[in-house]
Structure formats: C-alpha cells, structure tokens
C-alpha positions, 0 to 999 in steps of 0.5 A, spaced: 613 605 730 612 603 737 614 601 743 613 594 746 609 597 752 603 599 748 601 592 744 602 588 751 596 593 753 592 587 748 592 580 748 600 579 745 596 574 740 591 578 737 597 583 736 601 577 732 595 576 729 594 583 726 603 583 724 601 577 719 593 580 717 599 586 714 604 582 712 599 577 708 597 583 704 604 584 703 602 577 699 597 578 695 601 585 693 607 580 691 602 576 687 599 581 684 605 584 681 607 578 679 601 576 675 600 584 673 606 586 672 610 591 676 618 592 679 623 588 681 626 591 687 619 593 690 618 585 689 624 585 693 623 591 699 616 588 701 618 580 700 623 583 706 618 587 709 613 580 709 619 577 713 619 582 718 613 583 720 613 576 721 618 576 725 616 581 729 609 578 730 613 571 733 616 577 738 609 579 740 607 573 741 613 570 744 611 576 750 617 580 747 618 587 746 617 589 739 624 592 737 625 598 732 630 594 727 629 592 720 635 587 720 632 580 720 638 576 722 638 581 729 630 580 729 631 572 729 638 573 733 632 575 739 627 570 737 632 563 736 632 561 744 625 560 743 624 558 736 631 554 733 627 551 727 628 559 725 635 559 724 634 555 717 634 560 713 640 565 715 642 566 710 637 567 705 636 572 711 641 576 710 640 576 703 633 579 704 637 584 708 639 587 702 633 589 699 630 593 705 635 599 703 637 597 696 631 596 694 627 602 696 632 608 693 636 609 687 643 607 686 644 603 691 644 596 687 645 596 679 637 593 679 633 587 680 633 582 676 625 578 676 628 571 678 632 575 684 625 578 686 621 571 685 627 568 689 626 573 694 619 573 695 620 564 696 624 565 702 618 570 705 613 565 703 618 561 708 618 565 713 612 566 713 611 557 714 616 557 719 612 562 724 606 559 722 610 552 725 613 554 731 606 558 734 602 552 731 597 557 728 
C-alpha cells in the first residue's frame, strides 16, 4: 500500500472517492453471493474489507495520512477527534476485526455461519452510512 504523501499529490477528495468506488464493488460483491451463493467467510473478509476502505477514505478526505493497518478500531481511534458519531459501532467493530485474518485462512475459525456473515455484512453497510453522514456525500 502506499504511502499517504502519494494521494496528497491529488485532491484529497477524489482520492476518498476512489476508496469507496472500491469499497461499493466490494458491495455489489456481498450482494452477489448472497443472491448466487457462495462462502460465508469470503462474505465475512470483504464486509471487513468494505469497513476498511471506508474508513481509510474518511482518512484521506479528513487530510490525514493513509496508514498501513487493517484493525478497524486503531483506523477509527485516528478518525474519532474529527468524526465522533463513528465510534457507535466499536464493538461491532471489533467483531469485524476477526474476519480479516480468520476468515481469509483455514484454520484459524472453526467457519462461518450464514447469518454471522449477513450479520457482518449489515455493520459494513453501517459503516459505510456512517461516513457517508459525516462527510456529507
């Protein structure tokens, strides 16, 4: 990933914006396994992953450096100064911290259930609302 002084070379919000282009296909991909079918952890991993992005887009926008972390609780522990109405969903956000590693490698979970999965795929779709609320967009 890079570094932060590479996207300040670009308007800070149009760098946000490509941030949440990724993370909205990261949507469409939730949906469709949802619809068609699929796996439950790869629901989990990207539900963690559309919470990430997200947030690192709320970084960029804010004028902040993007940081090389996939802990969403240390992302929004950066962002709460300037946008406390994020810090509602800590603890579904530490929840959303398990499946970046578990969910991506055998193993490391015993699975994921389908409701786990929808469950975490609703805090995403919070998060998502969230940021869109706090930088008006």
């Amino acid at each position: 990933m890079r570094k932060g002084k590479f996207f300040m070379k670009k308007n800070n919000l149009i760098v946000a914006r490509e941030w949440f282009a990724h993370a909205d296909e990261d949507i469409l991909s939730c949906e469709a396994i949802i619809k068609e079918g699929g796996g439950p952890s790869t629901l989990c991993f990207l539900s963690h992953l559309i919470a990430e992005k997200y947030f690192k887009g709320l970084l960029i926008s804010s004028g902040k450096d993007l940081v090389k972390i996939h802990d969403l609780v240390k992302l929004v522990n950066l962002l709460k100064k300037d946008f406390p109405a994020i810090c509602e969903l800590m603890d579904e956000l530490a929840l959303l911290n398990k499946y970046c590693i578990d969910a991506r490698y055998p193993g490391a979970s015993e699975g994921f259930s389908w409701k786990e999965a929808k469950n975490a795929f609703e805090i995403a779709k919070k998060v998502k609302k969230i940021v869109m609320n706090a930088i008006r967009l």
